[in-house]
C-alpha positions in Angstrom: -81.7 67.7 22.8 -80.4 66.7 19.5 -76.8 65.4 18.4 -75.5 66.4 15.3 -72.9 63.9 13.8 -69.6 65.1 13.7 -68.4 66.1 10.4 -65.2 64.0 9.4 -64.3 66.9 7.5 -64.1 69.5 10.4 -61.8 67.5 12.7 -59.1 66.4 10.0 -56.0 68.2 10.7 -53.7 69.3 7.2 -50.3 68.1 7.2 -47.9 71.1 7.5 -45.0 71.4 5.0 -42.2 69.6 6.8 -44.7 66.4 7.3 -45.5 66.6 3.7 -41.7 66.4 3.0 -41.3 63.7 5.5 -44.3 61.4 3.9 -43.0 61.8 0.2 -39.6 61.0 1.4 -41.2 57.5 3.2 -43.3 57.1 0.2 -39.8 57.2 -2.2 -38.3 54.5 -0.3 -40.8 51.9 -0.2 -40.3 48.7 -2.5 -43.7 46.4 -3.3 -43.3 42.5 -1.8 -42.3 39.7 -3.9 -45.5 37.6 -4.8 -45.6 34.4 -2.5 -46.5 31.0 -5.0 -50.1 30.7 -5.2 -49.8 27.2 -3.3 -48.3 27.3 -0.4 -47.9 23.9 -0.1 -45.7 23.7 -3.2 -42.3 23.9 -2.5 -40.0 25.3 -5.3 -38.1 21.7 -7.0 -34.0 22.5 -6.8 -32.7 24.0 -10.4 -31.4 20.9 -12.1 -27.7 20.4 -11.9 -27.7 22.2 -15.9 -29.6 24.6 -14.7 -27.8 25.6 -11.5 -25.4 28.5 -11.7 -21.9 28.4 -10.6 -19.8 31.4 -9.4 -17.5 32.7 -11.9 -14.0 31.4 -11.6 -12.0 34.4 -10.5 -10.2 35.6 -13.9 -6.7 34.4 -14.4 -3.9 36.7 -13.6 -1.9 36.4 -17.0 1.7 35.5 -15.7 4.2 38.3 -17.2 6.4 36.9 -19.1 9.4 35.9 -17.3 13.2 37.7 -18.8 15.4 35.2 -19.9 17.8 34.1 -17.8 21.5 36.2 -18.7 23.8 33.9 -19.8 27.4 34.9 -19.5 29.2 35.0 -22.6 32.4 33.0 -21.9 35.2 34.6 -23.8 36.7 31.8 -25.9 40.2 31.1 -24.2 42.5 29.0 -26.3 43.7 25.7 -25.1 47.2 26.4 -23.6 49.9 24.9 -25.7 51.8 21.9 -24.9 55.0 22.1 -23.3 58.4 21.4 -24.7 60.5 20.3 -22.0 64.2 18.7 -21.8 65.3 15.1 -21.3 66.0 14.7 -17.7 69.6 13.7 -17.1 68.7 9.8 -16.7 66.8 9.4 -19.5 70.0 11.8 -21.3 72.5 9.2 -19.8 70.6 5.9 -21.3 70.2 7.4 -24.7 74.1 8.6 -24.9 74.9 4.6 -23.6 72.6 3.1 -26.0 70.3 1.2 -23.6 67.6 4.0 -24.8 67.4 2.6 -28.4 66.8 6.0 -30.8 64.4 4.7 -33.0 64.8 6.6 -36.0 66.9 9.9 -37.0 67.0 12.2 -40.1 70.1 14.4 -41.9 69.2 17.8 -42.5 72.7 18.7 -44.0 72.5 20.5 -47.3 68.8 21.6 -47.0 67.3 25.1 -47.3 65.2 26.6 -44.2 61.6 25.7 -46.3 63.3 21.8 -47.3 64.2 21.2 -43.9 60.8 22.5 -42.0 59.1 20.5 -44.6 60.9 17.2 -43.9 61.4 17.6 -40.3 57.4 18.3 -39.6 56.6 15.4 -41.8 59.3 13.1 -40.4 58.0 14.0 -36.6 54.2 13.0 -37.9 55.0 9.9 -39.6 57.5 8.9 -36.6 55.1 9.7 -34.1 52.1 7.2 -36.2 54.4 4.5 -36.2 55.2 4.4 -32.2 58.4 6.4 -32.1 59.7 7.4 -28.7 62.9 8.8 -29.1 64.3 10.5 -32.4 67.6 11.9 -33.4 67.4 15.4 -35.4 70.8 15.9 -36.7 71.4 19.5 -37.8 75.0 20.2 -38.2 77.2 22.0 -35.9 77.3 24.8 -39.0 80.3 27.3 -39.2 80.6 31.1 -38.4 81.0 33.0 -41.2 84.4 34.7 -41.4 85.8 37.5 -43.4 85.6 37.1 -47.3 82.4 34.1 -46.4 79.3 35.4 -48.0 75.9 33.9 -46.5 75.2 32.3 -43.1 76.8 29.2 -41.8 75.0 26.7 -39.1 71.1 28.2 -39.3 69.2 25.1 -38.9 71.5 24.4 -35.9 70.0 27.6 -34.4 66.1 27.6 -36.1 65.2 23.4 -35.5 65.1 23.7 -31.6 63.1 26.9 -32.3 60.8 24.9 -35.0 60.7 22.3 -32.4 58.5 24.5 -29.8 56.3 26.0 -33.0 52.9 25.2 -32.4 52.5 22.7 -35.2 55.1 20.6 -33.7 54.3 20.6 -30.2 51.3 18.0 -30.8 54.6 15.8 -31.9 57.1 16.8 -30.0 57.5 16.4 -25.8 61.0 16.9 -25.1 64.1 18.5 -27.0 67.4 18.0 -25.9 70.9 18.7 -27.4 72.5 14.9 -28.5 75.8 13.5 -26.4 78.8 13.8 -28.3 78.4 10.0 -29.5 75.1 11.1 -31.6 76.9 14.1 -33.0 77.1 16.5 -29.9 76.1 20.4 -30.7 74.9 19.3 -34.2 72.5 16.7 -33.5 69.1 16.8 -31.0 67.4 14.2 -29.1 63.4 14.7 -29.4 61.5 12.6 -27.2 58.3 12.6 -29.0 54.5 12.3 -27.7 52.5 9.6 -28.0 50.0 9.2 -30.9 46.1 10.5 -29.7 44.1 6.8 -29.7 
């Protein structure tokens, strides 16, 4: 009886088409292995610390810039204006007796509106520098014009206590007050004046 060896050819199956497709798939998705070091035995020396890589900082988030705070514009209020008051009856009462001394007085008899606000002003300033507390303004009583009279009689009497609450004479000028018959009644003023800044 004699054997024939098996052809390796006869008994070798052909893939069909699906295994084909499968294999070339498998095939696709193989990657080769890293190469190990040649000796084993030498390990791999750390990176020095220049060589050694640091994770990147995460990148800055640029701030937005921040709107500038809204600052109310104030509306400019002018300083109220100092009050002009009147004498109170006591202080009235010593000035009329004389234990209040008046420490100076000016005549403005015989002087045009412009003269006297001129000379009044500058008499209240220099009054006022030199310590004055109380002041006599003597106007004149004035007359009321009559029939066959031309031009006005008694003005200042009527425009100095109005002058006397202006705004340029406030900063002098603290209290107004119409004189006691012994200083000239209707036709003369007491003016209690502000003290002098510093």
């Amino acid at each position: 009886m004699s054997f024939e060896r098996p052809d390796p050819r006869r008994h070798r199956r052909r893939l069909s088409e699906d295994e084909h497709k499968l294999w070339h798939v498998v095939t696709r998705s193989i990657a080769p292995l890293k190469r190990k070091p040649s000796s084993p035995l030498r390990a791999e020396a750390p990176p020095a610390a220049s060589e050694r890589v640091l994770p990147a900082p995460p990148p800055r988030r640029r701030a937005e810039p921040k709107p500038a705070p809204k600052t109310a514009i104030k509306p400019v209020v002018p300083k109220p204006a100092l009050p002009v008051i009147g004498l109170d009856r006591r202080q009235k009462h010593r000035l009329a007796r004389g234990t209040e001394p008046i420490d100076s007085r000016i005549d403005l008899h015989g002087k045009t509106q412009s003269e006297a606000h001129m000379a009044l002003l500058g008499f209240l300033r220099h009054a006022q520098a030199q310590g004055d507390r109380y002041v006599l303004v003597i106007t004149g009583k004035g007359r009321v014009s009559g029939p066959g009279q031309h031009g006005e009689h008694g003005i200042l009497k009527r425009q100095v206590p109005m002058w006397l609450r202006l705004p340029e004479f406030r900063a002098h000028v603290l209290a107004v007050e119409d004189a006691h018959a012994a200083h000239g009644g209707e036709g003369a003023l007491y003016v209690r004046l502000r003290r002098p800044r510093g």
